[in-house]
C-alpha positions as CSV (number, residue, x, y, z in Angstrom):
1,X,67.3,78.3,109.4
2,X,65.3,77.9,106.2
3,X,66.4,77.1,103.2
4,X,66.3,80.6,101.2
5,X,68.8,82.2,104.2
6,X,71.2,79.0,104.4
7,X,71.6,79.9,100.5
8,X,72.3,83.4,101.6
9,X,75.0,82.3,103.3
10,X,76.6,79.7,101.7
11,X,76.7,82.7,98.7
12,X,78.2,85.1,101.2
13,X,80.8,82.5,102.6
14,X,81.7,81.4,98.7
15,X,82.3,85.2,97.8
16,X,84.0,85.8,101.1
17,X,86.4,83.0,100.6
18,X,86.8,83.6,96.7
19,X,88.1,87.3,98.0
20,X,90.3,86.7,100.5
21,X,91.9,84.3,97.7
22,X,91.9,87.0,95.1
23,X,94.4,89.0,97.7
24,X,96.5,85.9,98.3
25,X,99.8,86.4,96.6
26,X,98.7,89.3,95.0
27,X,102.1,91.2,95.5
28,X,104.5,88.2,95.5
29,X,104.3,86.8,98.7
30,X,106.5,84.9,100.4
31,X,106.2,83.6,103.5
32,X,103.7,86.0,104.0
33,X,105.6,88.8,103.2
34,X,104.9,90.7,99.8
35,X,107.7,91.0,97.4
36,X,109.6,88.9,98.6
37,X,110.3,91.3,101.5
38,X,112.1,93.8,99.7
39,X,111.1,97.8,100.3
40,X,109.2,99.2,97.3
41,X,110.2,102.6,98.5
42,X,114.1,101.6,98.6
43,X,113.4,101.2,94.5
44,X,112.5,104.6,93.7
45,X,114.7,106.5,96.4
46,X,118.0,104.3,95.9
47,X,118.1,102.9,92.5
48,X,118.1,99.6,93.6
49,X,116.7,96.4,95.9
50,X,116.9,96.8,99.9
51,X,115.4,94.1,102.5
52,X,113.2,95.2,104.7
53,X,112.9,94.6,108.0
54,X,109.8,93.5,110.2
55,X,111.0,95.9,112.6
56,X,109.5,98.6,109.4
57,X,105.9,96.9,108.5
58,X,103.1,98.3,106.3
59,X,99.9,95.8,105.8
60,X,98.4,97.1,102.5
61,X,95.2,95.2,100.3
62,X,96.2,92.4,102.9
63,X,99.7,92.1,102.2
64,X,102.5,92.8,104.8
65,X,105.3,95.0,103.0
66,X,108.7,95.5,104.8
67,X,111.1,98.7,104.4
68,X,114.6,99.2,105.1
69,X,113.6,102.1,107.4
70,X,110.8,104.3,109.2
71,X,111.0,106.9,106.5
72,X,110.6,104.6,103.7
73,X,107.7,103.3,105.5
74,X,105.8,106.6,106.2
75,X,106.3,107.3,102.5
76,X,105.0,103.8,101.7
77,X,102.0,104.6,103.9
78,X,101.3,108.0,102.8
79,X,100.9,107.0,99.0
80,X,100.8,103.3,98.5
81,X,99.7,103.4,95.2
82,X,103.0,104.9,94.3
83,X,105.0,102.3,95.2
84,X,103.4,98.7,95.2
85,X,103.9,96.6,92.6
């Protein structure tokens, strides 16, 4: 490889990596779970915080979000933006 393309890459590898950081913890995470594992929905429908389950699992911008139950998921699903953090 010459030297121009291993640049190329080495660029491409530094902004791939400087990404996948930029998502890292970008909704609370813990243990790989965003906020916390609470359900975002559960806030808005109930008034208050619910766990979620990993049996209810929406992976959104890279995080894994858990809900409390299927319907709070599907609404989670069908407008994220409404409910993430």
């Amino acid at each position: 490889m010459h030297a121009f393309g291993l640049t190329k890459l080495i660029a491409f590898g530094s902004f791939a990596l400087s990404a996948s950081l930029a998502l890292a913890g970008a909704f609370y995470e813990k243990d790989g779970v965003a906020i916390k594992g609470f359900d975002p929905v559960a806030y808005f429908k109930d008034g208050h915080a619910t766990k979620g389950t990993a049996e209810h699992t929406v992976v959104y911008k890279g995080s894994t979000f858990h809900f409390a139950s299927a319907a709070n998921r599907e609404a989670f699903a069908a407008n994220p933006g409404k409910y993430a953090p």
